[in-house]
N, C-alpha and C positions, 0 to 999 in steps of 0.2 A: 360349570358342572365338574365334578372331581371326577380320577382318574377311577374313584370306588362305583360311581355312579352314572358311568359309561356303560354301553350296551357291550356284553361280551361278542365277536366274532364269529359267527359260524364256522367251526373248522369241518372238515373232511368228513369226521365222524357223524355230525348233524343229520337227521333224517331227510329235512327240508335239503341239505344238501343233495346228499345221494341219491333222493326222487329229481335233483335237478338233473345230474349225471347222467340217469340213468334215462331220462327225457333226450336230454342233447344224444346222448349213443344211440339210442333208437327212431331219430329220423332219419327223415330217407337222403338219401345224399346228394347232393346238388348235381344238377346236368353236368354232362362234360363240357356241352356248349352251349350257352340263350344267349340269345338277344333279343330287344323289342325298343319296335320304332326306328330301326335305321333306315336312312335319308344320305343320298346323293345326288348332289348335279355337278353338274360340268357344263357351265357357262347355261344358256337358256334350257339346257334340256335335263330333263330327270330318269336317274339310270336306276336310281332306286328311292321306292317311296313306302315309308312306315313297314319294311318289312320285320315280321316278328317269326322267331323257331325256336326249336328246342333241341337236344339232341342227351337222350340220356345213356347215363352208363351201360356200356356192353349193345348199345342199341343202334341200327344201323338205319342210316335215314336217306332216301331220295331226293336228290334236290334237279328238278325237270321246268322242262319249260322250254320254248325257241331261241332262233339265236337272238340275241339283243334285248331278253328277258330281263337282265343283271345281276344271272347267275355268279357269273366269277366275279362281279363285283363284291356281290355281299360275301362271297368267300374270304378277299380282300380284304372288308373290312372287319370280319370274324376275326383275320389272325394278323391285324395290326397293322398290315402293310398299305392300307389306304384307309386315311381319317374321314370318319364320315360328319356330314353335317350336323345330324343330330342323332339320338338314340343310345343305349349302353348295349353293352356288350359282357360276357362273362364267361371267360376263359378254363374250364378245370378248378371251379371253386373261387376264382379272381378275377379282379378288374381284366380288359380284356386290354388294357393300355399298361398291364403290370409286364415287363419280359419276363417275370417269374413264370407267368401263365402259359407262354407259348414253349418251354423248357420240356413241357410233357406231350407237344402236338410232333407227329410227322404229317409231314403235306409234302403232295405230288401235285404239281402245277401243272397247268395245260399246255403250255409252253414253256420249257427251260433247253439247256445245252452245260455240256461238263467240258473241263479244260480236256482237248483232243488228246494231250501225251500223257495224261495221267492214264495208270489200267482198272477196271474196275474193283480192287483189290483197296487201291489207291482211293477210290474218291470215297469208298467208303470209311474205311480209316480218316479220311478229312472233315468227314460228316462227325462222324463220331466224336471227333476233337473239338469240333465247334461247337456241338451242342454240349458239350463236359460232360459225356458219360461215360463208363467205365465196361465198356462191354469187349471181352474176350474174345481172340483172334479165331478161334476157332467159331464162335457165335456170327461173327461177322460171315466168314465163308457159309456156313447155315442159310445167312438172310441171303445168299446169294442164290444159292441152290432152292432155295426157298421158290424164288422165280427164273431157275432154269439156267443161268449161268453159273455155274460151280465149273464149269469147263471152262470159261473166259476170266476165271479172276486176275487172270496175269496178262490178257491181250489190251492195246491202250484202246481207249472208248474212242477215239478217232475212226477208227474201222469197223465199230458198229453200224449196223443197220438202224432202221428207224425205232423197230419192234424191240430191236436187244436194248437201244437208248431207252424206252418206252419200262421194259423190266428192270432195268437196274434205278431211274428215276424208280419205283415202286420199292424195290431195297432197300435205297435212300429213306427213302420214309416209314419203312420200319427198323431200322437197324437200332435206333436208341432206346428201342422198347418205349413207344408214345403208349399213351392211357388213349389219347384220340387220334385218329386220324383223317384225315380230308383228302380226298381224292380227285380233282379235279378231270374230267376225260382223262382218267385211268387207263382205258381201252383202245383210243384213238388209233394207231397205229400198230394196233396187234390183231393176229390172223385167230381163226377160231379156237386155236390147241389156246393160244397167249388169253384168251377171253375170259375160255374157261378156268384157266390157272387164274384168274386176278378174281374170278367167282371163288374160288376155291379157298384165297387167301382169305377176300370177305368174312365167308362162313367162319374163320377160324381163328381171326380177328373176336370174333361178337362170341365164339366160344370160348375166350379167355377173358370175355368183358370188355374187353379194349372197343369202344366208341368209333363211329366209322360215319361222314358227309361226302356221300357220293353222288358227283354231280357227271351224268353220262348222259347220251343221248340215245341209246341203244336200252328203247326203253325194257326190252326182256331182261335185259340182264337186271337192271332194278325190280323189274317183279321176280324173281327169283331171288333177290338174297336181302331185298327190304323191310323193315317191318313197318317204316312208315313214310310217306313219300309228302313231298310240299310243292307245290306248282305254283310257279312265277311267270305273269305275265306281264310285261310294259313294267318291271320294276316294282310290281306289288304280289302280294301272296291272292295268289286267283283259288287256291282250293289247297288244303292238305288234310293228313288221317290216315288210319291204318289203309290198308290193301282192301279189305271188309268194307272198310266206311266210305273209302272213295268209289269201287265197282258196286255195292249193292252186295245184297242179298246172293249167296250162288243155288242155283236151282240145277235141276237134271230134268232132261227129258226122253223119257222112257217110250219104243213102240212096243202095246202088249199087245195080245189075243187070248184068249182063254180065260178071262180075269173074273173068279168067281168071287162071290160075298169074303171069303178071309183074306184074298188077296188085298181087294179094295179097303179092308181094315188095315190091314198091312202097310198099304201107303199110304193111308192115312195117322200111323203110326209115325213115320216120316217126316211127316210136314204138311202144311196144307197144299190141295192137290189141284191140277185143274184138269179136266176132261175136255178133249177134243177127238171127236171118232176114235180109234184106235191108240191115239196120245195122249199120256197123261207124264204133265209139269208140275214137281217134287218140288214146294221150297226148302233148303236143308238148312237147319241149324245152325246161328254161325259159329258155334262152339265146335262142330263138325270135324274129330281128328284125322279123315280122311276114308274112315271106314262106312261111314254110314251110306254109299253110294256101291260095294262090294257085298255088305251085308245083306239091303237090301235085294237086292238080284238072286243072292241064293235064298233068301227068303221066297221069293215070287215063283223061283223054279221050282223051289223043293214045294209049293202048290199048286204044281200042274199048269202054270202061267209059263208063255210061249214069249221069249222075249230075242223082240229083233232087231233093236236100237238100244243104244244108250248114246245120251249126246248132254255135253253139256252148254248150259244156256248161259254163261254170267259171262261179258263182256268182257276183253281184254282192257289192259290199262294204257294199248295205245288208243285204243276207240273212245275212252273216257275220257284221255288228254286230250284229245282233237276236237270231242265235243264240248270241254271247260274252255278252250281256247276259241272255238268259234261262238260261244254262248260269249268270252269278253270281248269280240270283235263287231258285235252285233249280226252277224252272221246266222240265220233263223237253221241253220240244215245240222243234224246233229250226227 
């Protein structure tokens, strides 16, 4: 074929092109973290089997379960540091075996320890150098006060407490500005002020986008700052899903008197209702921005309804963990 009778190139200008572009720019953009199908043993026993997650941008995810589930294992093999037998993994848009990929993760381990004569001034400056980032000395003291030691930058981490090791390990792993971050017992050894500072950072983490796998055992704190949780039991995924999807449905249970015909429309506006003597059980909406449970009540007063309870009825997310754990133990009592 001659060089006359060759197919011209689609350049730039191309329509077909520009619908391709403009295709690629407008999907959604890949988790910070997946995997599916990893697999572990160690010698006859299996620490984890076929477990699959996800974790997307800005979105902050519970990873629960007992001890000896293989919680920290699959964290391990999330970030490289334990090969697993089988499954992929995909690190921030990459293989999960690329070191490019872990360049944008911080992680706080469940166990670690800092050289004692460095100050924490020091280890972070260290951190910073290893992972090649560029971030400015003043920014570093920031991460530090961040979690409470802006007063200790200059004492050497030898003479830390458990709590103070506990928040500056937590420094550590934000000071390079990660896109994700992995927290493993975050919490472990911090008192309730330290609890709530590491809820605090969570929050504010997921409001900058930055991606967040927290793996705690204090399960309140994962129902407050979760949007979606995954339960691991005996090394496999026993249950995961929003907070919505795994508790059910949230209901209210109202005691009235006085409750004439517009009121009982009224709660029946609401949701479907159930009647018991003097009780009636509200299913609410799970779109529910929090108002429909306030509103409702000055509705019911402002028609002359007499109210003398409000309670609500949807199950914590430790009582749902104990019932998915003893439904996989064969365990009949929920």
């Amino acid at each position: 074929m001659s060089t006359a009778d060759a197919p011209a190139l689609a350049g730039p200008g191309d329509p077909a092109v520009r619908a391709a572009a403009r295709l690629v720019r407008d999907l959604p953009p890949s988790p910070a973290l997946w995997c599916d199908g990893l697999r572990k043993r160690y010698g006859r026993r299996t620490a984890v089997d076929g477990v699959s997650l996800s974790v997307g941008r800005g979105e902050v995810v519970g990873l629960l379960g007992p001890n000896g589930a293989g919680k920290t294992t699959v964290i391990k093999m999330l970030l490289g540091l334990v090969r697993p037998d089988a499954g992929e993994v995909m690190v921030l848009g990459r293989p999960g075996s690329d070191p490019a990929a872990r360049a944008g993760v911080g992680y706080l381990p469940e166990l670690f320890r800092y050289q004692p004569w460095l100050t924490a001034a020091e280890v972070l400056d260290l951190h910073v150098r290893l992972a090649g980032a560029d971030v400015p000395r003043d920014e570093r003291h920031g991460c530090l006060e961040l979690v409470g030691l802006a007063a200790r930058a200059d004492d050497r981490v030898g003479g830390f407490s458990k709590g103070m090791q506990q928040r500056l390990g937590l420094a550590v792993a934000l000071v390079a500005r990660p896109e994700l971050v992995v927290l493993d017992e975050p919490t472990s050894a911090l008192d309730p002020l330290g609890r709530a500072d590491v809820r605090d950072v969570v929050l504010a983490l997921r409001e900058r986008g930055v991606a967040v796998l927290l793996n705690s055992h204090l399960i309140g704190e994962v129902e407050r700052v979760c949007d979606r949780v995954v339960v691991l039991d005996r090394g496999r995924v026993a249950a995961s899903g929003t907070l919505a999807e795994l508790l059910g449905q949230r209901e209210v249970r109202l005691h009235l008197t006085g409750v004439v015909p517009a009121a009982e429309a009224r709660l029946a506006m609401a949701g479907p209702v159930e009647r018991a003597g003097e009780w009636s059980t509200v299913a609410l909406p799970a779109d529910d921005d929090g108002t429909a449970v306030p509103d409702l009540v000055a509705d019911l007063v402002a028609l002359g309804v007499r109210v003398h309870a409000v309670e609500p009825a949807r199950i914590s997310l430790e009582e749902r963990l104990l019932g998915i754990l003893r439904a996989g133990s064969g365990d009949g009592r929920s």
